[in-house]
C-alpha positions, 0 to 999 in steps of 0.5 A: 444467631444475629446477637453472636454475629454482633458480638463476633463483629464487636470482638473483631473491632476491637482486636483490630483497633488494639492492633494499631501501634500506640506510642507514649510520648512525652505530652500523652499517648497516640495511636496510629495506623499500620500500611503495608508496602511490598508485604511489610509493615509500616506504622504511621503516626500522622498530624502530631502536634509539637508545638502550641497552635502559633496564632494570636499573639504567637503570630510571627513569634517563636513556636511555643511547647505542646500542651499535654494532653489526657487519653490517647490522641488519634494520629491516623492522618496528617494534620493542616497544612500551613497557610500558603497560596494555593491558586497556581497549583503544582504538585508540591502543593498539597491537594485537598488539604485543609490550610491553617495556621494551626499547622505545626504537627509532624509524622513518623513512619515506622518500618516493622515493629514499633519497640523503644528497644530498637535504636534505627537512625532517624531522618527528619524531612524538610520540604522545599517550597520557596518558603512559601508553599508545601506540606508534609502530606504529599511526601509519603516515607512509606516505601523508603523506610520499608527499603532501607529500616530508618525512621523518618519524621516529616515536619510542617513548618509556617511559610510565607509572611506567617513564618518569615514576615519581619520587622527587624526587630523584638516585635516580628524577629523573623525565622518564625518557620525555622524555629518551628523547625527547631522546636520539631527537632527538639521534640525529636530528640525527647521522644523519637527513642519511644518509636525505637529511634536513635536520637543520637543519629539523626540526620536532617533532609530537604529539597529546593527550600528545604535544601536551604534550610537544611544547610542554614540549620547547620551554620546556628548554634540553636540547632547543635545537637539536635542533629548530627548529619544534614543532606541538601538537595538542590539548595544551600545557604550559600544560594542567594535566594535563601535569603531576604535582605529588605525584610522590614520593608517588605512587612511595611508594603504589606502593611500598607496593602492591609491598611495598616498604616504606620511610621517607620519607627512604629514597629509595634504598631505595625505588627499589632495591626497585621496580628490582628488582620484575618489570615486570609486577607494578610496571605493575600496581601503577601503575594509575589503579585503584590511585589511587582517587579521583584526578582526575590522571594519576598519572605524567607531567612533572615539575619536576625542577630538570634538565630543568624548573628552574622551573614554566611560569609562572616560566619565562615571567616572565623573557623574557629568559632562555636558555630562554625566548629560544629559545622565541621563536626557534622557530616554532609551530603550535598547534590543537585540535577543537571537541568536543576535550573527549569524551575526558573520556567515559572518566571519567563520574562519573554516567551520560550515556548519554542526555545530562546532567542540566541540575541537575548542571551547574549545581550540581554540575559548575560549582561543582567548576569554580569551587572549582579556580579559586579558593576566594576567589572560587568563587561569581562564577566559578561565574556566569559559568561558568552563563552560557556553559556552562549553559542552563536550557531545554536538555535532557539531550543539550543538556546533555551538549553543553554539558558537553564544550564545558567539558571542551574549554575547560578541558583544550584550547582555553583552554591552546592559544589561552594558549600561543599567546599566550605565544608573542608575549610577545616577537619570534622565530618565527613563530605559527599557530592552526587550529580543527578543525571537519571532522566525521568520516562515519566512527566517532570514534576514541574511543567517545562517547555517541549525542547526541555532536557535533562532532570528538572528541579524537583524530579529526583524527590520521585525517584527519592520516594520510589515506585510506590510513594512516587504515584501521587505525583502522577509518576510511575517509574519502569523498572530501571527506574525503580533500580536507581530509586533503591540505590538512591534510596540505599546512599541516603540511608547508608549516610544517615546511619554511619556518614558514609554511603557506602555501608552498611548496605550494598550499593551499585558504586563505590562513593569516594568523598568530595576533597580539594585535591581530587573533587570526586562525586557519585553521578547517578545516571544511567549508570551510577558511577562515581566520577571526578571534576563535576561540570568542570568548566561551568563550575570553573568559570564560576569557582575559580576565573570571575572570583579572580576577576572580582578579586582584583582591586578596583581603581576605576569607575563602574562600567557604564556599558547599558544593561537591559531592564526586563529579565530575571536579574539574579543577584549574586552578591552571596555567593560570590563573596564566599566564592572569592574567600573560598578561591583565596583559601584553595589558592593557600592550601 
């Protein structure tokens, strides 16, 4: 009797293990592993290597080819996440993961049965991090491919020095994390259709970074056609902070922190050193703690002359370029959240647990504004900023309010709602802006003062996961909730799979395009429902009356009114030369 239990035991394992989904790819078999969500089936593949292990001298470099591999690879949990800083955590960070630099694997979830028959539209996923923290690990797809029947890959990329560290020139080009990114896609493109992919639909998504990141890929020859839609959530190429200006600079500071000490023109040298310096001690000499005073992130996407030979604002100039033709050929969504500007919470330069203070905002933090706009022209900058974002008989809690409303301007709203406008400098794709208004019951994901209101940076992601998925970040959606989670869930895929949100599957609101002439967008609240005029006289300000005054010639001296020193000046140089090209066409149109 014990030896038949044994062999049905033995039988039973290996039905079992034959039951998991096995997949070849074009560097070897994999096997994964079967979930089920709401009594479907999802088949994960988890911690795929797409690129070799990008250490030693592949350190800062361009990610090479996979290695084939013999017998079939276990791809049942998700692989390293990048080496990152871990000592504040947030729930973006990944918890109980291991941290390497052989960190560049990718995850496809499946919904139903895995058959290279099928042709589901794909997504690939790009998480958000300043580029400088994150992973794939925390972003489970599990309930929106069983939600809405697309295929979505998650892909880790390096962060932080070892993927965006730069001498400026061959020996640490800079771009190491997007051209991780590229290479992903590229793996996409040869093997998604053995998952029952379409490889000729796939659209790229992310948030915050990823937002960036996103739009930046959509603006380089080096990713055309590997994807054919993009989706940025609170972030564009058109925020100034998704760019690093002084890159060679910061490598040499963190050179000299590691002791590698080297002339300016001894590039080479330099980076030999900080190759050669152990990945724990080079991550600690490349903390935002080492840049004090800096009001930037110190590593993130350059101008290269490779993957970005010019800046945004050149490359829009010519639209009739290569690069700027399949921009316009490719379909965008584009969105943010009201309160998108609580993310600034991390970087308070005063106190403002009970709110701020109204003299602050109206001598301090607006003229630093001003000053980041123009010197020539600080002082009626600083006026009209006064009269949209500062009120006299406000209290501090008002205040506060009315400070992230700044913050969600300057870093979210205005370069989303500008790179959508971008988009309609010529005819291609299709163009789409939503307006996330559904404030959470649950805990924001990002921790804010008490007087806080609205839908901070990153809570949208929850209701993008849905009620399942959302649990790892300790938010559990009532039912309502889990009503506008599925209609999300349902715009993005709809998008994904036709560029347009509206089909094929049922949606609660009709989603007219983003124009010039009409400006309509899906406000996803309480009640989703499209609308027009998005936050019209914030953006207005922003879009149509400071690109005046900035436009204006300049005869005279700069102001010489005092700015204060301490605060978060925000520089804005970026953004508002697109937004005064931008503002110049829509005035000729």
């Amino acid at each position: 009797m014990a030896s038949s239990s044994v062999l049905t035991l033995a039988l039973y394992c290996i039905s079992a293990a034959a039951a998991q989904p096995q997949v070849t790819t074009k560097n070897g078999v994999i096997q994964g592993l079967v979930k089920t969500v709401a009594g479907h089936s999802v088949n994960q593949f988890l911690g795929i290597p797409f690129a070799e292990p990008p250490v030693g001298a592949l350190r800062f470099m361009k990610p090479q080819p996979p290695s084939n591999w013999t017998g079939v690879k276990q791809t049942t949990a998700f692989g390293a996440a990048c080496m990152q800083n871990t000592t504040d955590r947030t729930v973006f960070i990944p918890y109980n993961v291991q941290l390497s630099e052989d960190c560049l694997t990718l995850n496809v979830f499946v919904p139903g049965t895995v058959s290279n028959t099928n042709r589901k539209a794909v997504m690939v996923w790009i998480h958000g991090g300043a580029f400088t923290i994150g992973g794939t690990s925390i972003y489970l797809f599990n309930e929106f491919v069983v939600q809405t029947d697309v295929i979505v890959v998650s892909v880790n990329y390096r962060l932080g020095p070892f993927g965006f560290l730069t001498t400026g020139d061959v020996n640490a080009p800079g771009n190491a994390g997007l051209w991780d990114l590229i290479e992903g896609l590229k793996w996409v493109q040869d093997n998604i259709e053995n998952f029952g992919g379409n490889p000729k639909n796939v659209t790229i998504f992310g948030e915050s970074a990823g937002g960036c990141i996103v739009s930046q890929l959509a603006m380089t020859v080096a990713s055309r056609d590997l994807f054919h839609r993009f989706i940025s959530m609170s972030g564009t190429a058109l925020s100034d902070w998704a760019w690093v200006r002084d890159g060679p600079q910061v490598a040499t500071k963190v050179g000299q922190s590691l002791g590698c000490n080297a002339a300016a023109s001894e590039k080479a040298k330099l980076v030999a050193c900080l190759r050669a310096t152990n990945a724990t001690s080079l991550l600690r000499a490349s903390d935002q703690s080492m840049f004090p005073g800096r009001n930037s992130y110190p590593f993130g996407p350059v101008v290269d002359g490779d993957m970005f030979p010019l800046p945004v604002v050149e490359m829009l100039k010519d639209i009739n370029s290569t690069v700027m033709k399949n921009f316009f050929s490719l379909d965008y969504m584009g969105g943010f959240t009201d309160s998108d500007g609580g993310v600034n919470h991390f970087f308070p330069t005063i106190n403002i647990t009970f709110g701020v203070p109204p003299t602050y905002m109206r001598d301090t933090l607006i003229p630093q504004f001003a000053a980041g706009a123009s010197v020539y022209h600080k002082d009626e900058i600083a006026q009209k900023l006064r009269e949209v974002y500062y009120d006299a008989n406000a209290d501090m809690e008002r205040t506060g309010r009315l400070m992230v409303n700044l913050y969600t301007d300057t870093l979210f709203s205005v370069p989303t709602v500008g790179f959508l406008r971008s988009h309609l400098l010529a005819p291609g794709g299709s163009t789409f802006l939503y307006y996330f208004t559904k404030e959470p019951s649950f805990p924001h994901l990002l921790p804010v003062p008490d007087w806080f209101k609205g839908v901070n940076h990153g809570d949208d992601i929850a209701f993008m996961l849905g009620p399942d998925s959302a649990a790892q970040f300790n938010s559990n959606l009532t039912g309502i909730e889990g009503n506008t989670s599925r209609a999300f869930m349902t715009y993005l895929a709809n998008f994904a799979k036709t560029g347009n949100p509206n089909i094929p599957d049922t949606v609660p609101s009709p989603w007219p395009e983003y124009t010039y002439t009409r400006e309509e967008y899906l406000d996803i609240g309480d009640v989703i429902i499209n609308k027009t005029d998005v936050i019209p006289r914030r953006i207005n300000l922003w879009l149509d009356t400071i690109p005046a005054i900035l436009a204006r010639p300049t005869t005279s001296a700069p102001s010489t009114t005092p700015v204060a020193s301490e605060g978060s000046l925000v520089q804005l140089s970026t953004m508002l030369a697109i937004l005064i090209m931008l503002n110049a066409s829509k005035l000729l149109n």
